[in-house]
C-alpha positions as CSV (number, residue, x, y, z in Angstrom):
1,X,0.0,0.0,0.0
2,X,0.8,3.7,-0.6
3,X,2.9,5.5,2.4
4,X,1.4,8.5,2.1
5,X,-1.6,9.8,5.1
6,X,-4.2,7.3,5.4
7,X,-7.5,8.8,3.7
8,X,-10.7,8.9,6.6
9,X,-14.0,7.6,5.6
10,X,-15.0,11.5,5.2
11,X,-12.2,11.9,3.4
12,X,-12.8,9.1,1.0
13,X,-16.7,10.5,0.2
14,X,-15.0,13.7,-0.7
15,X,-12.8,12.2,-2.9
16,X,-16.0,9.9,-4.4
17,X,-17.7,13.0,-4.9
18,X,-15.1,14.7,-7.0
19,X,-14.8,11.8,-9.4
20,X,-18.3,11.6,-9.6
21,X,-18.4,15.6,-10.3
22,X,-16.2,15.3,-13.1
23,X,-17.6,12.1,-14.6
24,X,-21.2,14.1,-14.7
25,X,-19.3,16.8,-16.3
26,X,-17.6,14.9,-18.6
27,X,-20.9,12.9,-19.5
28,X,-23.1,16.3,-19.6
29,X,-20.6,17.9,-22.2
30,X,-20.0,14.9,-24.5
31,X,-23.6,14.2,-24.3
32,X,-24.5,17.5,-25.9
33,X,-21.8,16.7,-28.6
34,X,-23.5,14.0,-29.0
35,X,-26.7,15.5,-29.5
36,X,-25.1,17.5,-32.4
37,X,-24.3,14.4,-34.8
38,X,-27.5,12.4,-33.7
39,X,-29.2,12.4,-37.2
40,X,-25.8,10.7,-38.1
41,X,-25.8,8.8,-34.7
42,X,-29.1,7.8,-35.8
43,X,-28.5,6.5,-39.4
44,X,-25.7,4.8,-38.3
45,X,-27.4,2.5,-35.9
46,X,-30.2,2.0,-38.2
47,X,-27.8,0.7,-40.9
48,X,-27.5,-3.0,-39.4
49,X,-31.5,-3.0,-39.5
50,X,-31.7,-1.8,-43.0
51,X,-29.1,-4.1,-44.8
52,X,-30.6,-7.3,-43.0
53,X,-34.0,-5.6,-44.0
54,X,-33.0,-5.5,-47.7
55,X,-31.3,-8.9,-48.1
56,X,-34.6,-10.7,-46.2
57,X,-36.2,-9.0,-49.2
58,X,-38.7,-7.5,-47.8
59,X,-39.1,-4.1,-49.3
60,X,-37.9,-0.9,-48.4
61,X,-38.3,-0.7,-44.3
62,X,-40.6,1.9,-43.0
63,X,-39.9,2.8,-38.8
64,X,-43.1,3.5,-36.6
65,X,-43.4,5.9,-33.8
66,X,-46.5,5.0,-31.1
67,X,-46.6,8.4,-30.2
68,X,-45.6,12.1,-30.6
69,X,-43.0,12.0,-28.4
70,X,-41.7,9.0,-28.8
71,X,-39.2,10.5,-31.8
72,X,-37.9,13.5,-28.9
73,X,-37.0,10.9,-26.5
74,X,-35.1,8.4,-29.0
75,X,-32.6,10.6,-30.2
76,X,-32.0,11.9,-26.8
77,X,-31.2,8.3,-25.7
78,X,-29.0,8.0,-28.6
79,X,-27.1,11.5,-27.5
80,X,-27.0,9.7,-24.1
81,X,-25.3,6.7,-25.2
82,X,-22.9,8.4,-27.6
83,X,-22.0,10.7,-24.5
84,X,-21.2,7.6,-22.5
85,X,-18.9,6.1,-25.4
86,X,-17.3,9.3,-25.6
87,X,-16.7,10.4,-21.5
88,X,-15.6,6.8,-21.1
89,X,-11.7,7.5,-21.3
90,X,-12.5,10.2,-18.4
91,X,-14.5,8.0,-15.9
92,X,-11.9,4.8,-16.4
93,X,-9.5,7.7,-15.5
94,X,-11.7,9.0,-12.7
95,X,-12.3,5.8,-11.7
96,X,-8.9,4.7,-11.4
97,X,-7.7,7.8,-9.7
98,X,-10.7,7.1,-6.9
99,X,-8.9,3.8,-6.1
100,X,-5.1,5.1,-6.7
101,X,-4.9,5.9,-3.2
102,X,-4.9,2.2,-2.2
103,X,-2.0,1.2,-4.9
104,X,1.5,0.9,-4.2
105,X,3.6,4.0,-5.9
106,X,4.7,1.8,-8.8
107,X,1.2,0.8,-9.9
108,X,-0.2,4.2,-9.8
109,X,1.4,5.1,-12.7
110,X,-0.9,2.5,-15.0
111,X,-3.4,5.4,-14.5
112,X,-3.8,6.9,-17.6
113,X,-2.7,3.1,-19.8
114,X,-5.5,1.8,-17.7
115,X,-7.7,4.6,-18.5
116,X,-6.9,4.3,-22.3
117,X,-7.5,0.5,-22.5
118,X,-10.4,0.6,-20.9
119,X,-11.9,2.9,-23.1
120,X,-10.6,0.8,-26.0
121,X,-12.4,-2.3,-24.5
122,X,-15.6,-0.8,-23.9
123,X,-15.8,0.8,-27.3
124,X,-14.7,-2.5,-29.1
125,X,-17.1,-4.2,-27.3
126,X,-19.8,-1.9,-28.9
127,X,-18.3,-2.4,-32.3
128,X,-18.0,-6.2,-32.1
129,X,-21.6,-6.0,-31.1
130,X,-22.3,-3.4,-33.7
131,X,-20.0,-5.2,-36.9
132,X,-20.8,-8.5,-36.0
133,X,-23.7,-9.5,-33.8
134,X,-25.8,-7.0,-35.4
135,X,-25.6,-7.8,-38.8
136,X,-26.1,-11.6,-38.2
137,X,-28.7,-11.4,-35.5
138,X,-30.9,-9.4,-37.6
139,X,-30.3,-11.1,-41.2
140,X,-31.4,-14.6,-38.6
141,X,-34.2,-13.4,-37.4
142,X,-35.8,-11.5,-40.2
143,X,-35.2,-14.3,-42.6
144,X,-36.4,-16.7,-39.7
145,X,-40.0,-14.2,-39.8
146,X,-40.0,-14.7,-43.8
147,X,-39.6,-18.3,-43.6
148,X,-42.4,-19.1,-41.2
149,X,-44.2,-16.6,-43.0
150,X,-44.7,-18.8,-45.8
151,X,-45.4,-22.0,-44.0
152,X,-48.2,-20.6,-42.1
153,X,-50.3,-19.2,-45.4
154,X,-49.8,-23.1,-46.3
155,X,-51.3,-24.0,-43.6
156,X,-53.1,-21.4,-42.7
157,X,-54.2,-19.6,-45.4
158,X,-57.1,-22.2,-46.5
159,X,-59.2,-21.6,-43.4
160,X,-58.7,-17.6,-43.2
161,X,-59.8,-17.4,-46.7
162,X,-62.8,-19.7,-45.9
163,X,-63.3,-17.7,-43.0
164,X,-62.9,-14.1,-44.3
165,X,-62.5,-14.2,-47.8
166,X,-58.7,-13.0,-48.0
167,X,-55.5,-14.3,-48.1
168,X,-53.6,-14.7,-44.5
169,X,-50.5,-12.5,-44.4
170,X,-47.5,-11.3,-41.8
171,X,-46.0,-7.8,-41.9
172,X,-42.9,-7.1,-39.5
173,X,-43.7,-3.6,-38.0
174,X,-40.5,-1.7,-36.8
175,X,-41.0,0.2,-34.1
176,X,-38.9,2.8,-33.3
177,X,-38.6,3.2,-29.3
178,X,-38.2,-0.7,-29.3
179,X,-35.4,-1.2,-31.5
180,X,-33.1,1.9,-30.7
181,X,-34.0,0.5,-27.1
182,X,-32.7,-3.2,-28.2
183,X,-29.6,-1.4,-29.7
184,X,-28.3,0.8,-27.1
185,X,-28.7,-2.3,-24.3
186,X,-26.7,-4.5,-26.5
187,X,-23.9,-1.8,-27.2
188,X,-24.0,-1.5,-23.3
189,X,-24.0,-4.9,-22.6
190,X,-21.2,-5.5,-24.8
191,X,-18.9,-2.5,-23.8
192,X,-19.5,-3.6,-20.0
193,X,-18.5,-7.6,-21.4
194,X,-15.3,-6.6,-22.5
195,X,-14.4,-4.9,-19.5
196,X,-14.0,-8.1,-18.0
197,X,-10.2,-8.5,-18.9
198,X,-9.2,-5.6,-16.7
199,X,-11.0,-6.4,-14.5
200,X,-9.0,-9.3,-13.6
201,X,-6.1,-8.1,-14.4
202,X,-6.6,-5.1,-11.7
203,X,-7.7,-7.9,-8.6
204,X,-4.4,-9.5,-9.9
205,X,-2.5,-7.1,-9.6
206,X,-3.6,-6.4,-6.1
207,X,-3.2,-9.7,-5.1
208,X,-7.3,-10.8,-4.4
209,X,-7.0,-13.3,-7.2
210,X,-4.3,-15.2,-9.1
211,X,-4.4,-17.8,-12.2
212,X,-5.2,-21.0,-10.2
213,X,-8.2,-19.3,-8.4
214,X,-9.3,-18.6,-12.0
215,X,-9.0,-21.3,-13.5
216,X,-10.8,-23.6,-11.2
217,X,-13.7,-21.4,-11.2
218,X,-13.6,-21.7,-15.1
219,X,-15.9,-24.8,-15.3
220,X,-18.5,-21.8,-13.1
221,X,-17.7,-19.4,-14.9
222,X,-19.6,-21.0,-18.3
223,X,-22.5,-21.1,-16.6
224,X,-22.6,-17.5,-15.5
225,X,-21.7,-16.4,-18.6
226,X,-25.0,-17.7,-20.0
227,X,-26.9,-16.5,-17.2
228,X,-25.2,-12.9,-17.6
229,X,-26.0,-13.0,-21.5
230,X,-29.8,-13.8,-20.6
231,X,-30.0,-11.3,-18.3
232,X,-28.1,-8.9,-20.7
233,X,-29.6,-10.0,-24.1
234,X,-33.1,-10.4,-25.4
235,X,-34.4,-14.4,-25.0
236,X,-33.2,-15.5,-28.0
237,X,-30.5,-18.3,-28.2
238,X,-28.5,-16.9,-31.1
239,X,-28.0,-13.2,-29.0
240,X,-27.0,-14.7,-26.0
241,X,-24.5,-17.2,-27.5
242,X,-22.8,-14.1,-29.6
243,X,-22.2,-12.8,-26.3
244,X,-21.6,-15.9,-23.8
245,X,-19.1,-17.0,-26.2
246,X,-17.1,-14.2,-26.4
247,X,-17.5,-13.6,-22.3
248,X,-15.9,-17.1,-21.9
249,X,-13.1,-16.4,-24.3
250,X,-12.4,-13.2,-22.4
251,X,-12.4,-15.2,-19.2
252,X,-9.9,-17.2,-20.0
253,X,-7.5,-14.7,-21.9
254,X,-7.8,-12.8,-18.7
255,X,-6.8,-15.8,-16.7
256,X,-3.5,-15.4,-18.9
257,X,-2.9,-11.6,-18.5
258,X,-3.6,-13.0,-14.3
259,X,-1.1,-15.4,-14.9
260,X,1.3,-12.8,-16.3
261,X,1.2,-10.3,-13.7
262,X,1.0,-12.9,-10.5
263,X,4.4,-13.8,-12.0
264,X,5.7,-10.6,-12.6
265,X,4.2,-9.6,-8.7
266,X,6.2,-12.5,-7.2
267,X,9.7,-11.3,-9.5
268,X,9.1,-7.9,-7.7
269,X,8.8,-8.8,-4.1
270,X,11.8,-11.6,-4.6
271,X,13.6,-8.9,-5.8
272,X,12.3,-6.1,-2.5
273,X,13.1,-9.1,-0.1
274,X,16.7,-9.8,-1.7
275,X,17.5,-6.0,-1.4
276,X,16.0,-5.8,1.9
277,X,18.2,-9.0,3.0
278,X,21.5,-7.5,1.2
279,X,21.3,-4.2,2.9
280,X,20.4,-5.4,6.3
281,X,23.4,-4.2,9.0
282,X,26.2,-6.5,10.2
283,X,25.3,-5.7,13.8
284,X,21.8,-6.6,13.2
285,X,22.6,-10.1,12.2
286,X,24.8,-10.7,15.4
287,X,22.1,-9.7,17.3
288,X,19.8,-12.1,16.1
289,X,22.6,-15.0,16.2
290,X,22.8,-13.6,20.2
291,X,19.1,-14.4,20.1
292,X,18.9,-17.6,19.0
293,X,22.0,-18.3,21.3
294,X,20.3,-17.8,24.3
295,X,17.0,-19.7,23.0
């Protein structure tokens, strides 16, 4: 731990508040950035939507709004979640400086890598969810709708036209509260997963966990990973396994990087005890061998 005065619990709210000051700052301002590019903001997360709308071949997609202000509200959740991609280098920074205090003087200096990587990981959790899940996800599903379309007016179709004189047919509607709602909680969802490594990496580092610990709870850890993507996910099975599997492969790449630093933690206090032991006075050894003498 750190040398330096030992923080009260006072003290320690203070300093909570301060970081939470400027991550509200930080949040307010990029939010409003935000706000500026949100017709882009907005194409751009329609764009998985449309391309899986168009190869489903189903015509050129129209969005829905339930009511008036239902339009107001979505782009201001999309300025919301751009702001929070955006601040996120300054709260992992703010977030790391809360907790400096408890570090030893050579590990506060990962303050700012920490702060960078973090931000890297959250927003390439986003865009693996964005690039990837997305465009999958959606061409599944839709295609899945078209499919079954067709096989209930086979066997439907006969009796509706009996019964009402026209043919049976199913129409996706897009609404547009629900899927900017579905996007933004997968970005989320996503961002947070790939936290996951540093995570680790930072209990490492101050000694709560190691590789072994890890790596027995591996066999666990599969299971909560399917629980966390059902939570996180809508109930689907292809969603949740596009982010369980990914969660378990970070797991396990983590319990590497935990690996890595438990070693190089070990190095460093072989090496403090060595220089300790070098340095220690003549006429301190002699009176410990008069110690053990008269024992």
């Amino acid at each position: 731990m750190s040398q330096e005065k030992v923080m009260t619990f006072t003290e320690h709210l203070r300093e909570l508040r301060t970081r939470l000051k400027y991550c509200v700052i930080a949040l307010i301002l990029a939010t409003l950035v935000a706000y500026l590019f949100s017709d882009i903001l907005f194409v751009l997360l329609a764009q998985p939507l449309v391309r899986a709308w168009a190869d489903a071949g189903l015509g050129p997609p129209k969005m829905h709004f339930a009511n008036p202000i239902e339009p107001f509200f979505t782009y201001l959740k999309i300025s919301l979640v751009g702001g929070i991609f955006a601040a996120s280098p300054v709260v992992f920074y703010q977030l790391w400086k809360f907790v400096a205090p408890g570090l030893y003087e050579n590990e506060k200096k990962y303050a700012i890598p920490f702060a960078a990587v973090s931000a890297i990981m959250f927003i390439g959790g986003a865009a693996f969810g964005y690039f990837i899940v997305f465009p999958y996800g959606f061409q599944f599903f839709l295609s899945f709708a078209k499919d079954n379309m067709g096989s209930m007016q086979k066997l439907l179709g006969g009796l509706v036209n009996v019964s009402v004189g026209k043919p049976f047919e199913l129409r996706p509607t897009l609404m547009m509260g629900e899927y900017f709602g579905l996007v933004w909680r997968l970005l989320l969802a996503f961002g947070v997963v790939f936290e996951l490594p540093l995570v680790i990496v930072f209990l490492s580092m101050v000694g709560l966990v190691n590789h072994k610990m890890l790596w027995r709870f591996n066999r666990y850890f599969i299971v909560i990973a399917f629980i966390i993507s059902a939570l996180l996910t809508p109930p689907d099975v292809l969603t949740q396994l596009m982010m369980s599997g990914p969660l378990i492969v970070l797991y396990n790449l983590s319990i590497l990087l935990a690996w890595f630093f438990h070693k190089r933690r070990e190095q460093r206090l072989a090496a403090m005890a060595a220089t300790t032991a070098e340095g220690a006075p003549e006429d301190e050894a002699t009176v410990i061998d008069d110690r053990g003498d008269e024992r």
